[in-house]
C-alpha positions in Angstrom: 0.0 0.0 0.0 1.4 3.7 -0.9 1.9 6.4 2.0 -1.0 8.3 -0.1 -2.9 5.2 0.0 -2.8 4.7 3.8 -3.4 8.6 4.7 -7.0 8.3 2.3 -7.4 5.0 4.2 -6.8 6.1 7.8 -9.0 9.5 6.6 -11.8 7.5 5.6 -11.8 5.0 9.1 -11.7 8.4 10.8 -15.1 10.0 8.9 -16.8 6.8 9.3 -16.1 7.1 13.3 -13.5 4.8 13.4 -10.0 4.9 14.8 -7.3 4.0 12.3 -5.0 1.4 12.9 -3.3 1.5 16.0 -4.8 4.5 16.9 -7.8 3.9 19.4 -6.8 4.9 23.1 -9.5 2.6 24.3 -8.3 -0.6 22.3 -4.7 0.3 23.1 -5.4 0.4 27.6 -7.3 -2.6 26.8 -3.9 -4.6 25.7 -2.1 -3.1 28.1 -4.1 -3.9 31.0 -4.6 -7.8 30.1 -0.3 -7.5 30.2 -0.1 -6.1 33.0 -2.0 -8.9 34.2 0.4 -11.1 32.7 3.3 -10.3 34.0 1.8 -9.7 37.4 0.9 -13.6 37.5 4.0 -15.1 35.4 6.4 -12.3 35.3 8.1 -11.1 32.1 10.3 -13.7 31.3 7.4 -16.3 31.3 4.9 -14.3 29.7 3.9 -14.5 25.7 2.8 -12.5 23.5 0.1 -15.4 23.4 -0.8 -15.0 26.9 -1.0 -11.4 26.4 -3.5 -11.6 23.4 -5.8 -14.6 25.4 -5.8 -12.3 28.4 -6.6 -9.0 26.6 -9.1 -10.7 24.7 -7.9 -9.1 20.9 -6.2 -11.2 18.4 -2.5 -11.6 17.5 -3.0 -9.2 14.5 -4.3 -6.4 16.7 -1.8 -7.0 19.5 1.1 -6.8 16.9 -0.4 -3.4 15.3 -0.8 -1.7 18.4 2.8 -3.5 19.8 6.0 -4.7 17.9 7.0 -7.1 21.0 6.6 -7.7 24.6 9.8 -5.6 25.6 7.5 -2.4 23.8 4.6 -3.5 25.7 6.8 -3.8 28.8 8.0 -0.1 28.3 4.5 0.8 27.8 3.1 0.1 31.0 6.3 1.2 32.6 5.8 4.6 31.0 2.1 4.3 32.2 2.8 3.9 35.7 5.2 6.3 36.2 3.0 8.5 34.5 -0.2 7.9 35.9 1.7 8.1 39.4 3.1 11.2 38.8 0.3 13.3 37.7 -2.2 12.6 40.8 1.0 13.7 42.6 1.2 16.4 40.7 -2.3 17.1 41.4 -2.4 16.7 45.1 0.3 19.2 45.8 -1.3 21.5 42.7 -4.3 22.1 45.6 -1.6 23.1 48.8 -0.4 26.8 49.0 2.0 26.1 52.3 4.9 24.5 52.3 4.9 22.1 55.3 0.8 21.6 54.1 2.5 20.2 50.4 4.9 17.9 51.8 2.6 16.1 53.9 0.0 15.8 51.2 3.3 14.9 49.1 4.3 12.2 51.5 1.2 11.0 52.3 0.2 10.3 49.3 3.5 8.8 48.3 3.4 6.2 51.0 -0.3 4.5 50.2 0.8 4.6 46.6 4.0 2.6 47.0 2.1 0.4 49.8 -1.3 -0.2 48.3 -1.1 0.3 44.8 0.7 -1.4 41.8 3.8 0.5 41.9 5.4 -2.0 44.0 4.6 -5.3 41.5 5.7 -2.6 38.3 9.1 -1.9 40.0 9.6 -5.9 40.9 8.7 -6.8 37.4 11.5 -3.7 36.0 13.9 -5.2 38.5 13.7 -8.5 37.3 15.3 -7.8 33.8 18.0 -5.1 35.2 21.0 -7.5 33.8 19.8 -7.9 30.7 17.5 -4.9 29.7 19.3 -1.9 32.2 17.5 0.9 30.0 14.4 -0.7 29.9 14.1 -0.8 33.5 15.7 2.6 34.5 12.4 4.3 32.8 11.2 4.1 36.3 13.8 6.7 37.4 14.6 9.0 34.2 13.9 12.6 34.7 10.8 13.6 32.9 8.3 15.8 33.5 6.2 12.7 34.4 8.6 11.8 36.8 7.6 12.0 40.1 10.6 13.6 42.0 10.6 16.2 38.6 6.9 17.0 40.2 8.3 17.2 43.9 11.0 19.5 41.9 9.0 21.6 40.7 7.2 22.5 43.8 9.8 22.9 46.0 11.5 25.7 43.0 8.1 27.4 43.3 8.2 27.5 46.8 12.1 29.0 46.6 11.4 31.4 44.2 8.7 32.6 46.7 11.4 32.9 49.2 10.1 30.1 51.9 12.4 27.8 51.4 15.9 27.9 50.7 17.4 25.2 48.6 21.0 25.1 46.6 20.6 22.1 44.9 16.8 21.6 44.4 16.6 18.0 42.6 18.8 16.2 45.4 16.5 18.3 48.5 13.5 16.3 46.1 15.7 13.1 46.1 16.5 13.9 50.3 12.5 14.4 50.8 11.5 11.6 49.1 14.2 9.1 51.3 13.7 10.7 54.4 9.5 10.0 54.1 9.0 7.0 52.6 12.4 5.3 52.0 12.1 3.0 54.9 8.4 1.7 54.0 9.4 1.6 50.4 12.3 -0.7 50.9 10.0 -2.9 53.2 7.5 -3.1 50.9 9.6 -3.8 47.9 11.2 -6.9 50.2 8.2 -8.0 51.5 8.5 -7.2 55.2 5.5 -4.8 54.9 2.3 -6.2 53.3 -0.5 -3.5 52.7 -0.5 -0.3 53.8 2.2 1.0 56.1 0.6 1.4 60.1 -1.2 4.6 59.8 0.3 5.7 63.3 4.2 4.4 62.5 3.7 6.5 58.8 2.5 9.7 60.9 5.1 9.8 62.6 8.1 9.0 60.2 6.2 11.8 58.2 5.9 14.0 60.5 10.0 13.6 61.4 10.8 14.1 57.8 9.1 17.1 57.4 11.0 18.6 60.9 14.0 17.5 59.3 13.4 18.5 56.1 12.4 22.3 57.1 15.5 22.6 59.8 17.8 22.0 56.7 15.8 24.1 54.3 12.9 26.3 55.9 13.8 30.0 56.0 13.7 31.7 59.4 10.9 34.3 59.3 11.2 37.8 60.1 
């Protein structure tokens, strides 16, 4: 088929209310999800494209149209975690005006999600093909605007540009926040010392100790 060929196709799919190949959001989440299942139950080594295609309920030509290969469906749902993780981050500190009010929400937030939500399983699954597939699973980490510490960032520059805080290196404070109120749950969760959310009264209080910490490093004395 010519390039012309395709575009009057793909125009003519898209008149009629279609999506062209490839291109409907809907049919696209709906593959990704029955993965995500997948590799949940058999990790990403034993998973198949097969599996993937039973499980999402499409067949292998719509699978291959929308994905070349499991590592590109792999990547996907990595992409679509961090994502997804760091917008409603993004949005829960997009509603606090104080400083001390952000970082709780911040931390809050960023414990239950990392306890109680599939963050945990997504990071397992990227850990288990480190040796072989390091920039695959380092898409957890890069720094992207959907990156989660990028959306701590970007907070704490706003707040230093409005002179409450006073940070030198702003990325590593984010990277300092981020240990200090949720490294230790993380790590347990990760290992499996910690199943379900952390104790609410244990996560008060480590939060509450960060954000002391925190604010004694950086919090500008006022007047």
């Amino acid at each position: 088929m010519t390039e012309e060929n395709h575009i009057e196709e793909s125009c003519t799919a898209l008149q009629a209310g279609r999506f062209a190949a490839g291109e409907d959001p809907a049919k696209r989440e709906q593959i990704l999800d029955g993965a995500w299942r997948v590799f949940k139950s058999k990790g990403f080594d034993a998973a198949s494209m097969n599996d993937i295609t039973k499980e999402a309920g499409v067949s292998k030509g719509t699978i291959y149209v929308y994905f070349e290969n499991k590592d590109e469906l792999f990547a996907a749902l990595i992409d679509r975690h961090r994502a997804e993780f760091a917008l409603s981050m993004r949005d829960i500190l997009a509603g606090t005006e104080e400083v001390r009010d952000g970082l709780w929400q911040f931390g809050d937030a960023f414990i239950h999600k990392v306890t109680c939500t599939d963050m945990i399983p997504a990071m397992r699954s990227a850990l288990g093909v480190l040796d072989r597939m390091p920039k695959l699973s380092q898409r957890f980490f890069v720094a992207a605007p959907n990156n989660v510490r990028v959306v701590l960032r970007d907070f704490l520059q706003h707040h230093v540009d409005q002179g409450t805080l006073h940070i030198d290196d702003v990325d590593m404070a984010a990277r300092q926040f981020i240990e200090l109120a949720t490294g230790t749950f993380f790590k347990m969760r990760l290992f499996g010392e910690l199943q379900g959310d952390a104790p609410p009264e244990e996560a008060e209080r480590v939060l509450s100790s960060a954000i002391t910490v925190f604010m004694a490093a950086y919090g500008t004395k006022k007047p």
